[in-house]
BAFI-3210 file (N, C-alpha, C; in Angstrom, 3 decimals, decimal comma, padded with zeros to 6 digits):
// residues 256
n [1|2|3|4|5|6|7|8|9|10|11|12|13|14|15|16|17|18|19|20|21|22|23|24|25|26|27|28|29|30|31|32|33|34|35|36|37|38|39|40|41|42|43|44|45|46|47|48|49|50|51|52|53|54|55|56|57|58|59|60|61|62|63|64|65|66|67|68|69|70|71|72|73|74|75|76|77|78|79|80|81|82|83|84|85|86|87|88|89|90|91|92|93|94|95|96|97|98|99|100|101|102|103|104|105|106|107|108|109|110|111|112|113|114|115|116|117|118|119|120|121|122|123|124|125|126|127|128|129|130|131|132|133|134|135|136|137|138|139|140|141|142|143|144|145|146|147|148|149|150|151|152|153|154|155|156|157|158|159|160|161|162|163|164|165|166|167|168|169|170|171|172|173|174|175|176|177|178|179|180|181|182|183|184|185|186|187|188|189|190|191|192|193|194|195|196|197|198|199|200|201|202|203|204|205|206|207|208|209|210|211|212|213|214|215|216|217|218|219|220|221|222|223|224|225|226|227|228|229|230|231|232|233|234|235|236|237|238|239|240|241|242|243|244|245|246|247|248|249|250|251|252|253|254|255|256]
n.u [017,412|015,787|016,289|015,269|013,517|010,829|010,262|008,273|008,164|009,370|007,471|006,943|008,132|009,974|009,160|010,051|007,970|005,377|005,907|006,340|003,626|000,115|-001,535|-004,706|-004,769|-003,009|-004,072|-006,328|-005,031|-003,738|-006,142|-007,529|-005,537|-005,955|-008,276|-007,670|-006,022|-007,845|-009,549|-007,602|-007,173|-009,281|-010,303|-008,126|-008,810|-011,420|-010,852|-009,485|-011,304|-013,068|-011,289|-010,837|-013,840|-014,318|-012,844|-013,996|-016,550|-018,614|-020,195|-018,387|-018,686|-020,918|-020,237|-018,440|-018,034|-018,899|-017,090|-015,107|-015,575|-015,194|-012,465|-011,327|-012,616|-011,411|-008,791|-008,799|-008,768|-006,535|-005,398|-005,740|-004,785|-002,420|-001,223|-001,643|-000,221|002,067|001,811|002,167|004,846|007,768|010,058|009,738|010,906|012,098|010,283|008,799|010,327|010,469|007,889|007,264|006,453|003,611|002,527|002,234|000,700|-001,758|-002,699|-005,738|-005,237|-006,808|-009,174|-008,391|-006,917|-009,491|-011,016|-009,049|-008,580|-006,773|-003,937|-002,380|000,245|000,817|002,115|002,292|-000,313|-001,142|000,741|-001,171|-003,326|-002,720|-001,986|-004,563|-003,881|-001,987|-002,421|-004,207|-002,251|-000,871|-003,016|-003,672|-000,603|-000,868|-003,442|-002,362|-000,190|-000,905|-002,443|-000,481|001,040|-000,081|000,114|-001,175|-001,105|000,658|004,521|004,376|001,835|002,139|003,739|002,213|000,121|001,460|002,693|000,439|-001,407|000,375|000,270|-002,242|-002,762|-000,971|-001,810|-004,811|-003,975|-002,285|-004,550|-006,110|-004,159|-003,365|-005,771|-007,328|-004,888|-004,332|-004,649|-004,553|-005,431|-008,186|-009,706|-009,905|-009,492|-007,327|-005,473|-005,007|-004,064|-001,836|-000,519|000,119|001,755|003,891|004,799|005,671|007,860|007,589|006,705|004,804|002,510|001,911|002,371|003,530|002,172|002,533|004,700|004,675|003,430|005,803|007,535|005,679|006,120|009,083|009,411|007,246|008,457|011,040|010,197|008,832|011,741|012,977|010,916|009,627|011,905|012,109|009,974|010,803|012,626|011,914|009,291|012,200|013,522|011,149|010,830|013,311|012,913|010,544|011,256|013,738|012,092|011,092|013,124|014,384|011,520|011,883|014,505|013,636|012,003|013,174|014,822|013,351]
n.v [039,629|037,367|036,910|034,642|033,150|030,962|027,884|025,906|022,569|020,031|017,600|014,493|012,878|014,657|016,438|018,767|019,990|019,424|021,126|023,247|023,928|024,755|022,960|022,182|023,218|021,050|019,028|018,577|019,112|016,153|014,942|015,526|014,433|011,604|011,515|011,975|009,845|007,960|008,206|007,790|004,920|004,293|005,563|004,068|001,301|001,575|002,315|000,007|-001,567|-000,522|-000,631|-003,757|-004,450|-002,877|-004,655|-006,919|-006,645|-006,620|-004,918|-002,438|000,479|001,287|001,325|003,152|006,032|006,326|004,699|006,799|008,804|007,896|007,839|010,336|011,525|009,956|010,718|013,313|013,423|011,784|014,170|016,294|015,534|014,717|017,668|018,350|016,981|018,386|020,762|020,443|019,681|020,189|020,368|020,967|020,908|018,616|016,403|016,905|015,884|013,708|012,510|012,624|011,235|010,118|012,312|012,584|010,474|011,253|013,375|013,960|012,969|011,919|013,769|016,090|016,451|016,404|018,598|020,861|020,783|019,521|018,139|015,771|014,200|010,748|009,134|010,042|009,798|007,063|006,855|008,052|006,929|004,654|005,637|005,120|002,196|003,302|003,988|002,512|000,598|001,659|002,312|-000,382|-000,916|000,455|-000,049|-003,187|-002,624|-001,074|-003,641|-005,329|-003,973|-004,242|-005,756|-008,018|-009,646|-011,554|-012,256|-014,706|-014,554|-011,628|-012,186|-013,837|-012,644|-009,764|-011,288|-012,183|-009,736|-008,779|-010,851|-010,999|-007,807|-007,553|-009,559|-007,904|-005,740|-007,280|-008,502|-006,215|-004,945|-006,875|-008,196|-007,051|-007,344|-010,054|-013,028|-015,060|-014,399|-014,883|-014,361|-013,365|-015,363|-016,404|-015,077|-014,924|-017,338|-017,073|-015,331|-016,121|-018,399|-017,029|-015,831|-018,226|-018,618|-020,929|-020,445|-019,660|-020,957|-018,885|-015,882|-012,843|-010,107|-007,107|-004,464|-003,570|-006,008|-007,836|-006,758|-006,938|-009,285|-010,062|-008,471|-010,147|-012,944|-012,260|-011,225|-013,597|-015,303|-013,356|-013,732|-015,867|-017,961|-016,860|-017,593|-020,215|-020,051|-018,665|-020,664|-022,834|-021,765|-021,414|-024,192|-024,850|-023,246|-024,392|-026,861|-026,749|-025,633|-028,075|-030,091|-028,851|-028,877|-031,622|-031,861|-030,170|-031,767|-034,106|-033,434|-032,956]
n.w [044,935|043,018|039,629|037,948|035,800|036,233|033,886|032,040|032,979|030,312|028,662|028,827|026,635|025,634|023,188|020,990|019,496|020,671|023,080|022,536|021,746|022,633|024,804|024,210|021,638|020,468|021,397|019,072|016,975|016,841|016,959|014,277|012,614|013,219|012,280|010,061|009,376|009,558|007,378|004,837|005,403|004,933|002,408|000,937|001,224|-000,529|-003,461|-003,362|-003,631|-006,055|-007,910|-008,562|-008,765|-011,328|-012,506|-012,632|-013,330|-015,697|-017,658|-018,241|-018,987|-017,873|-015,119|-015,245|-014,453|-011,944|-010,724|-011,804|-009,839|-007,470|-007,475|-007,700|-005,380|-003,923|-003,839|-003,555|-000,679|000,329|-001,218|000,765|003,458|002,689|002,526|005,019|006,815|005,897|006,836|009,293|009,613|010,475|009,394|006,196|003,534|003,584|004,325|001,973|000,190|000,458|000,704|-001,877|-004,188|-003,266|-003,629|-005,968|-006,851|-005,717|-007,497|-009,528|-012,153|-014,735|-014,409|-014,934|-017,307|-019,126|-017,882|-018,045|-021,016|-022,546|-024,563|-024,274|-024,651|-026,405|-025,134|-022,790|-021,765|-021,368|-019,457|-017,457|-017,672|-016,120|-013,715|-011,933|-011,382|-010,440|-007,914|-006,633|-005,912|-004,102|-002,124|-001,385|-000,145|001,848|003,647|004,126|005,051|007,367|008,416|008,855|011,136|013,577|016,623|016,758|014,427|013,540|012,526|010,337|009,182|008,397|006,282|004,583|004,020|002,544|000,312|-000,754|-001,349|-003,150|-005,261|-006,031|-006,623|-008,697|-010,688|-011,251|-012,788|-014,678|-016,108|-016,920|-018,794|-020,376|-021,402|-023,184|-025,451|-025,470|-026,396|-024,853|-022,474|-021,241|-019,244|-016,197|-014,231|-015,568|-015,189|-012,593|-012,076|-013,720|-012,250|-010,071|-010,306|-011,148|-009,226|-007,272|-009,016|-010,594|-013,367|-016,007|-018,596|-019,490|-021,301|-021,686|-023,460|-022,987|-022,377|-019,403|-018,536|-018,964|-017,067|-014,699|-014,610|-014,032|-011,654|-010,110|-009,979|-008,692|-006,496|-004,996|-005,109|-002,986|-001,018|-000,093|000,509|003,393|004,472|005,134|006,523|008,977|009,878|010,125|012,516|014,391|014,760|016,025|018,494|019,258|019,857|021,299|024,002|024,687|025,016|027,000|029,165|029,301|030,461|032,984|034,274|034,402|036,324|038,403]
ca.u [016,154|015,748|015,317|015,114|011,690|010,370|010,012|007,664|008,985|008,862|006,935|008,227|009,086|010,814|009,468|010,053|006,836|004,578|006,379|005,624|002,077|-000,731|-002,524|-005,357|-004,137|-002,233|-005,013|-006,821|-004,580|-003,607|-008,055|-007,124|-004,755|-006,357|-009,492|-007,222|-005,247|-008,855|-010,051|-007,004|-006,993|-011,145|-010,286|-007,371|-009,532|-012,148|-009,461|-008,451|-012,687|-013,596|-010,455|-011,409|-014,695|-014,102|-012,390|-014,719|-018,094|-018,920|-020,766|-017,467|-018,876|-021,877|-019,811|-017,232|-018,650|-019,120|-015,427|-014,020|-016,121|-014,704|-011,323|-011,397|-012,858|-009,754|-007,582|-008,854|-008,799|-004,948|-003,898|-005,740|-003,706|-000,783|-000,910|-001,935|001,017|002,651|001,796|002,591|005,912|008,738|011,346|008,709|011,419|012,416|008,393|007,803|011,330|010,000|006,638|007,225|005,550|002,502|001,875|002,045|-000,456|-002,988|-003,137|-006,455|-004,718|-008,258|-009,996|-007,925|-007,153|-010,651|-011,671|-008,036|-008,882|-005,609|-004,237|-001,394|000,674|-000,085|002,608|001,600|-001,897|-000,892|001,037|-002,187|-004,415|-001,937|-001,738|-005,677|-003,432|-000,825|-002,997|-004,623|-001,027|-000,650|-003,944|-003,052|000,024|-001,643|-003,818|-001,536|001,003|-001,694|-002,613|000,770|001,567|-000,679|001,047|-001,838|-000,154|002,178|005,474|004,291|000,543|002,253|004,573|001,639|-000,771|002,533|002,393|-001,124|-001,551|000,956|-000,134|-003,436|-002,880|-000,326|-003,049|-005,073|-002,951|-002,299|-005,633|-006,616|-003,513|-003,252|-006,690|-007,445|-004,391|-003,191|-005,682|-004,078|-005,869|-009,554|-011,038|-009,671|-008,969|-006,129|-004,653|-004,586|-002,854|-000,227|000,596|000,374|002,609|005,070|005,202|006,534|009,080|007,426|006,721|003,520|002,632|001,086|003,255|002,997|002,323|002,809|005,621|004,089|003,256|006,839|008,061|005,169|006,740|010,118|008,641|006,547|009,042|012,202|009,530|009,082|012,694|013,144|010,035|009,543|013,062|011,794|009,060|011,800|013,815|010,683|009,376|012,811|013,703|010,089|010,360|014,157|012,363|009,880|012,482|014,353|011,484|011,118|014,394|013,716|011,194|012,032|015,039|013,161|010,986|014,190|015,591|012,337]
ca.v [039,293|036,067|037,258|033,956|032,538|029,414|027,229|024,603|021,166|019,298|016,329|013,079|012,519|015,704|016,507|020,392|020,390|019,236|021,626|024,698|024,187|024,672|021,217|022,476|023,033|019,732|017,759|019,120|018,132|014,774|014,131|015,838|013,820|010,558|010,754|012,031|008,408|006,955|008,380|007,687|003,727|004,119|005,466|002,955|000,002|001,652|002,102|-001,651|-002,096|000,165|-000,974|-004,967|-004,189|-002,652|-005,879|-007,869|-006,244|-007,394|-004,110|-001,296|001,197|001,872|001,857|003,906|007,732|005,752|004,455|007,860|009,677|007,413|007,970|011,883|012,128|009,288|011,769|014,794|012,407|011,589|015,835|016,626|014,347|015,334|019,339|018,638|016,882|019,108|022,090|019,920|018,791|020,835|020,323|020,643|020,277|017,430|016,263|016,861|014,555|012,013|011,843|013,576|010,305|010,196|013,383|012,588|009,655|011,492|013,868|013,061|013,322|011,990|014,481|017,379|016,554|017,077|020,278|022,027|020,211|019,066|017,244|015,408|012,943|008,872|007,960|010,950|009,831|005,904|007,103|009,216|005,908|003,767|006,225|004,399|001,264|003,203|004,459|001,183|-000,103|002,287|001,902|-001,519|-001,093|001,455|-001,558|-004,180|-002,030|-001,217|-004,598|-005,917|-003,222|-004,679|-006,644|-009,621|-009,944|-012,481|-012,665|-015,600|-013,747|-010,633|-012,536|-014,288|-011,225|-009,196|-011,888|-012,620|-008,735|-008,482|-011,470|-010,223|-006,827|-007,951|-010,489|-007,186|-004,899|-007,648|-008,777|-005,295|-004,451|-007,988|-009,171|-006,361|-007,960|-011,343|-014,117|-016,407|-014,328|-014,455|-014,086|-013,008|-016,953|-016,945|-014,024|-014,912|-018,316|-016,597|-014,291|-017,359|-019,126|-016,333|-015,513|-019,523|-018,804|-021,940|-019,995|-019,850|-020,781|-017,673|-015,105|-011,348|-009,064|-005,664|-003,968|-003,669|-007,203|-008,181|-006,222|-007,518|-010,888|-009,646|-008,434|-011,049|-013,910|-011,870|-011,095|-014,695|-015,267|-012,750|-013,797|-017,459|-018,310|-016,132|-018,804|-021,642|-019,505|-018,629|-022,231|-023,332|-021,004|-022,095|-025,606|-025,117|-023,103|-025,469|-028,403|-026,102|-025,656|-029,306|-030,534|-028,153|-028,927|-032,929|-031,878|-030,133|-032,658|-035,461|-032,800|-032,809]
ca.w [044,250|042,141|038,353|037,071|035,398|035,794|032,702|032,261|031,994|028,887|028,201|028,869|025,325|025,394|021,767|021,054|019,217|021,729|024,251|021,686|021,508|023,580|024,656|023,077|019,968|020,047|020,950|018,172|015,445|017,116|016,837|012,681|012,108|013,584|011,538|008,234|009,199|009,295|006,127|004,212|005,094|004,136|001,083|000,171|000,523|-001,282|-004,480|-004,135|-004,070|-007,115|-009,010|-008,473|-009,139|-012,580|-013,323|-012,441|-013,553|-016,934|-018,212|-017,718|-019,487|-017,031|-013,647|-015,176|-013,509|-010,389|-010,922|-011,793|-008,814|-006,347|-008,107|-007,480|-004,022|-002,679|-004,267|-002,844|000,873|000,062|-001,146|002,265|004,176|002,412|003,133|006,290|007,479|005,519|007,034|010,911|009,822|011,202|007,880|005,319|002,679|003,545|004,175|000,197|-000,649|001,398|000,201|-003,093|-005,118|-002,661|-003,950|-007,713|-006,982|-005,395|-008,430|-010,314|-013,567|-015,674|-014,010|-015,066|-018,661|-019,708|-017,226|-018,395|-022,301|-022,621|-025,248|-023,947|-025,993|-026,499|-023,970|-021,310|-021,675|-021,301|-017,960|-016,983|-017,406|-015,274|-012,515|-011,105|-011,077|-009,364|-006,770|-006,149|-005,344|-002,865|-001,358|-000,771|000,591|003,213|003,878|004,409|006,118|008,740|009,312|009,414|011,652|014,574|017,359|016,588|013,315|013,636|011,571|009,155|008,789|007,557|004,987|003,997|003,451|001,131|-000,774|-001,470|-002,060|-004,539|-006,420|-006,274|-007,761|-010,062|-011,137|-011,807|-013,223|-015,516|-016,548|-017,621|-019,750|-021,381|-021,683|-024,811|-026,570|-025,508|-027,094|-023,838|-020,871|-022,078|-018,423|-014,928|-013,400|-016,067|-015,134|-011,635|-012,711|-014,148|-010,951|-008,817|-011,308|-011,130|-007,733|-007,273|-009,444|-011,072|-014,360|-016,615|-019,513|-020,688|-021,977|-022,179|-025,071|-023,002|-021,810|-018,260|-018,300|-018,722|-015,975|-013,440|-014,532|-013,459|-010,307|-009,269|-009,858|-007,904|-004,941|-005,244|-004,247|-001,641|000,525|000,490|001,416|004,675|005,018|005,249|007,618|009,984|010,365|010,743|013,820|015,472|015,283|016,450|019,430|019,722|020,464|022,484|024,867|024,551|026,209|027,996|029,860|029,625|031,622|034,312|034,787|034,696|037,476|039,925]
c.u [016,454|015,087|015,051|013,565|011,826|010,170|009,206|008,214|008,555|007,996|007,496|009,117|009,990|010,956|009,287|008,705|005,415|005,107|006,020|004,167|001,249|-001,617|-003,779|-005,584|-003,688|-003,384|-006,239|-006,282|-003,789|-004,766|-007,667|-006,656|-005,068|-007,526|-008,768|-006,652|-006,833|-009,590|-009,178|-007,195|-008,298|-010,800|-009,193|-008,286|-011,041|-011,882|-009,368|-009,885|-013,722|-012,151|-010,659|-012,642|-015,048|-013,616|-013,048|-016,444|-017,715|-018,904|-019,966|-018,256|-019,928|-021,423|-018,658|-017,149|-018,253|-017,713|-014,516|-014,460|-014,920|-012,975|-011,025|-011,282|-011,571|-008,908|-007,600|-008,625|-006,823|-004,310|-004,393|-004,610|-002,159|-000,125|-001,428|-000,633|002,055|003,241|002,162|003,771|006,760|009,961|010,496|008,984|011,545|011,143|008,153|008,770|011,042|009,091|006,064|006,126|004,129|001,405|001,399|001,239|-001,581|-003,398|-004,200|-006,460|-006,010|-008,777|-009,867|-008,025|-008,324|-011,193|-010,303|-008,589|-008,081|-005,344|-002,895|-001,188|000,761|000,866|002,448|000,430|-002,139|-000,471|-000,401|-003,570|-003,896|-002,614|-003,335|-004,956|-002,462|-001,708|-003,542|-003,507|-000,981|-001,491|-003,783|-001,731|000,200|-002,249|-003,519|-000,383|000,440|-002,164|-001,271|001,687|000,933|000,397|000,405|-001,727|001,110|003,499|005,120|002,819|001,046|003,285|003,429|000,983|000,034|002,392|001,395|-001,506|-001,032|000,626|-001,484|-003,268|-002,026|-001,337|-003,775|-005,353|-002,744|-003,379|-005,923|-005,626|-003,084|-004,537|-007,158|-006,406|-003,668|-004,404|-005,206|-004,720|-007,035|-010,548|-009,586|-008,582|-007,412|-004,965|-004,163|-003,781|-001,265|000,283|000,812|001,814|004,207|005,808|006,074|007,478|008,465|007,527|005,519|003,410|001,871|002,085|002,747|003,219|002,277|004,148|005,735|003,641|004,672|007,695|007,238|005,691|007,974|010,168|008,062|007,682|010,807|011,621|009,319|010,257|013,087|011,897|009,607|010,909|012,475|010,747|009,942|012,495|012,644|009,869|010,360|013,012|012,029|010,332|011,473|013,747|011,710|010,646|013,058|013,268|011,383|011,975|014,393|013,136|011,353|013,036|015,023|012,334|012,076|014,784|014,871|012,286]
c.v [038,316|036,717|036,206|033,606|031,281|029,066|025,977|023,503|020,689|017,944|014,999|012,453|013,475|016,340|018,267|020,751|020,781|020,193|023,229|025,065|024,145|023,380|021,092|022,282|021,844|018,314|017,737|018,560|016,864|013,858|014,705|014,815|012,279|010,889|011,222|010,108|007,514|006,829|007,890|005,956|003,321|003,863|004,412|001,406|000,373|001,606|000,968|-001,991|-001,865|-000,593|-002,805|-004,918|-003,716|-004,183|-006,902|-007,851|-006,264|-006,056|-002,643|-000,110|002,297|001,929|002,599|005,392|007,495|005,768|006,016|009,254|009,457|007,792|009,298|011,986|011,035|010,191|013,257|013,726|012,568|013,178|015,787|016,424|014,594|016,880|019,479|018,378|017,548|019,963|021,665|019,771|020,254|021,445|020,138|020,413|018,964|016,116|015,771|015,908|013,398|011,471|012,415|012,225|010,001|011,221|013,336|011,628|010,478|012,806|013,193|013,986|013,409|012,576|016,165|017,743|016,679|018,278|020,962|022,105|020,488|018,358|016,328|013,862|011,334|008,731|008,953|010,369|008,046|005,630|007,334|007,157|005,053|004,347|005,855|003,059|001,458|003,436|003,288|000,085|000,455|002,175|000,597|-001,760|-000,473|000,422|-002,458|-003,786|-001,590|-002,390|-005,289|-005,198|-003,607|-005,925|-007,846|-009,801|-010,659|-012,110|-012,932|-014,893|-012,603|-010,758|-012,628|-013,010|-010,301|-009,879|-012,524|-011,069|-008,423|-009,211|-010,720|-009,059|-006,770|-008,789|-009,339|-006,541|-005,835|-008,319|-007,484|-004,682|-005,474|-008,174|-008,342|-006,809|-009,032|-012,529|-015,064|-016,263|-013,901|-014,433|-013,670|-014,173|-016,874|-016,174|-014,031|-016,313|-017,970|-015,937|-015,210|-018,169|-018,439|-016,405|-016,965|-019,686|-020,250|-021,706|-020,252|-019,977|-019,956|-016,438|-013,464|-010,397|-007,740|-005,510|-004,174|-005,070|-007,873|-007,898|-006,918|-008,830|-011,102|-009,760|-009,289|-012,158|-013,150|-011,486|-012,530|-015,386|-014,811|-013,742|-015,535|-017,870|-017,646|-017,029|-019,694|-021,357|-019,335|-019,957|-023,224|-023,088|-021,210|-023,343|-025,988|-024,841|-023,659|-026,932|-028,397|-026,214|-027,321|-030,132|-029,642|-028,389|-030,469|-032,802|-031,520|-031,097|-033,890|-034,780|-032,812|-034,275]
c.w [043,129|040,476|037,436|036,960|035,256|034,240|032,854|032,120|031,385|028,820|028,216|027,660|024,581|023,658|021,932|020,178|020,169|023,117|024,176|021,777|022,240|024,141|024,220|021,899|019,740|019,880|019,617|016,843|015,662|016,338|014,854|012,343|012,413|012,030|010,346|007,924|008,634|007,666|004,674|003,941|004,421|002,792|000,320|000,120|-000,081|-002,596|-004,406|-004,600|-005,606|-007,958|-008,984|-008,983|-010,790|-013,333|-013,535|-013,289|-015,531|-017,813|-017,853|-017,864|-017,961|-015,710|-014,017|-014,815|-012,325|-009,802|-010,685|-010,405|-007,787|-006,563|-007,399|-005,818|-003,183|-002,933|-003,281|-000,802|000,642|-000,278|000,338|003,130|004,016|002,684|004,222|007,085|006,852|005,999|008,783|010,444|009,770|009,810|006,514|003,571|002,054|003,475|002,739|-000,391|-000,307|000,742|-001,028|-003,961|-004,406|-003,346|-005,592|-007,908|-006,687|-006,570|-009,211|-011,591|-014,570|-015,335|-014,745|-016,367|-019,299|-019,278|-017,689|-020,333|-022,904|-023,355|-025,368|-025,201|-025,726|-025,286|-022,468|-021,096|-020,824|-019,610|-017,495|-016,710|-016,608|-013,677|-011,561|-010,803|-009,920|-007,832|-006,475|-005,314|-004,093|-002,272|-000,760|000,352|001,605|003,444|004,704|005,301|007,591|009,743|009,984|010,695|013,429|015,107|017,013|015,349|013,500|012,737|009,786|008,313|007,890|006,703|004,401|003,325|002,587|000,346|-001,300|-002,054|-003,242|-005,342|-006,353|-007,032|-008,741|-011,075|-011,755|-012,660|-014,518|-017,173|-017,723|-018,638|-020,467|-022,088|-023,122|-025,906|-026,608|-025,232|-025,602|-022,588|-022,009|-020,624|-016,981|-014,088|-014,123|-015,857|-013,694|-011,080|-012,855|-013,357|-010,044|-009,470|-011,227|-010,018|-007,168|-007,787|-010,271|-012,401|-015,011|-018,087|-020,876|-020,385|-021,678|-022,983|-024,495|-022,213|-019,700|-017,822|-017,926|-017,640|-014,845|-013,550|-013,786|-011,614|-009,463|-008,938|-008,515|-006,405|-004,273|-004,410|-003,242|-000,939|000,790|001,221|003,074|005,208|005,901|006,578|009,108|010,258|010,595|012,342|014,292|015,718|015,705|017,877|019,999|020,120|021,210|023,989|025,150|025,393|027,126|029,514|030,543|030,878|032,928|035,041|035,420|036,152|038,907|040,040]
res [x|x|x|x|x|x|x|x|x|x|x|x|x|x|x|x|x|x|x|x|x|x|x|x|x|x|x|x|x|x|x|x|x|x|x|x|x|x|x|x|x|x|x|x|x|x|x|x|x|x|x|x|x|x|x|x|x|x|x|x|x|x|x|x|x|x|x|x|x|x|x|x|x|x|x|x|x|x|x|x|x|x|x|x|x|x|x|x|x|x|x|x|x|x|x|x|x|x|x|x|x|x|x|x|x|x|x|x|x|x|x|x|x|x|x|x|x|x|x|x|x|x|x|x|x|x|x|x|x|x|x|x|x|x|x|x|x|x|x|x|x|x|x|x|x|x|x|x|x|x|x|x|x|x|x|x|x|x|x|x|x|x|x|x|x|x|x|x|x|x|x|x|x|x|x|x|x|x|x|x|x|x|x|x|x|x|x|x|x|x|x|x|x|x|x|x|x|x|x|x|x|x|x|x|x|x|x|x|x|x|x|x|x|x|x|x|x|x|x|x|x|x|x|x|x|x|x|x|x|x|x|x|x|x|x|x|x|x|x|x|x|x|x|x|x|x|x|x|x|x|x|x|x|x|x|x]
***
């Protein structure tokens, strides 16, 4: 008598998760985990839209509820998201080292310090007002990492788009922590001068009076170096390809 038991076979991708779980269940938090992906990239370009928007709108005061609503509910979108795959991921240690700073963005720090009534100190509080800049970074680079992530994304498209994002929210980022004390950025245009300026490595001739300013200067101008050279190198290697095909085809043609 045969006492062995059949076993099902595994899945073509032979993952031990998908082999554990019922297909049910799997397709279930596949469709979860799709619309958390969908909600997450929502809410990141809603964050780059509410934080642009603040910069832009003349009268702060009166979209600043609106501002800190939208603030909250991306946050609560982003913990979701985060104890969801949390609670899917297999090594859930390793999960929280991975995406340990994900987690410290989607905290809505201004939210808390007044419902706990907290009275944290000038340079906690200084962090605490950043952390809408930081999250706006990251929204972006959810964003940009999605589009660039598409096969109809070329190469040169998804240099270009890194480095128009980063000047862009460096541009920002800088506006709103200069323009209260540096008499040189008195509107938006000048601020996005000076990240264009940087990013060329060309240099600007407006200066910065914050700490955080000096560093996006840092930043911008050394991103600067890394990614243009990558221009030079990517339109060389095409138009070497393109020459290649070239003789190419002259010599099939000289051959028929």
């Amino acid at each position: 008598m045969n006492n062995s038991v059949s076993v099902p076979s595994r899945t073509a991708g032979g993952d031990p998760a998908a082999f554990s779980k019922p297909p049910v269940r799997a397709r279930i938090e596949k469709a979860i985990r799709n619309l958390l992906n969908v909600l997450v990239l929502l809410g990141s370009v809603l964050v780059i839209a509410a934080l642009s928007f603040e910069v832009f709108h003349d009268s702060q005061q009166l979209y600043y509820k609106s501002y800190m609503k939208i603030q909250f509910w991306v946050c609560i979108v982003f913990l979701i998201d985060f104890f969801y795959r949390l609670y899917l991921s297999p090594k859930k240690m390793r999960f929280v080292w991975r995406n340990f700073l994900l987690f410290l963005v989607a905290i809505p720090y201004l939210h808390l310090v007044p419902y706990f009534q907290m009275n944290p100190a000038s340079e906690i509080s200084y962090i605490f007002r950043l952390m809408p800049l930081v999250r706006g970074g990251y929204g972006l680079a959810i964003t940009v990492g999605w589009i660039t992530r598409s096969k109809l994304t070329s190469l040169l498209v998804s240099y270009i788009l890194i480095i128009l994002s980063l000047t862009y929210f460096a541009s920002l980022v800088f506006f709103m922590l200069e323009h209260p004390v540096n008499p040189a950025v008195t509107s938006y245009g000048e601020a996005l001068w000076w990240a264009f300026m940087n990013v060329t490595t060309v240099g600007s001739n407006i200066f910065a009076r914050t700490g955080t300013g000096e560093v996006l200067s840092v930043v911008l101008a050394a991103s600067g170096m890394m990614l243009f050279p990558i221009f030079t190198v990517y339109i060389t290697s095409r138009f070497q390809s393109h020459k290649q095909q070239g003789g190419q085809s002259g010599a099939d043609e000289a051959g028929s």
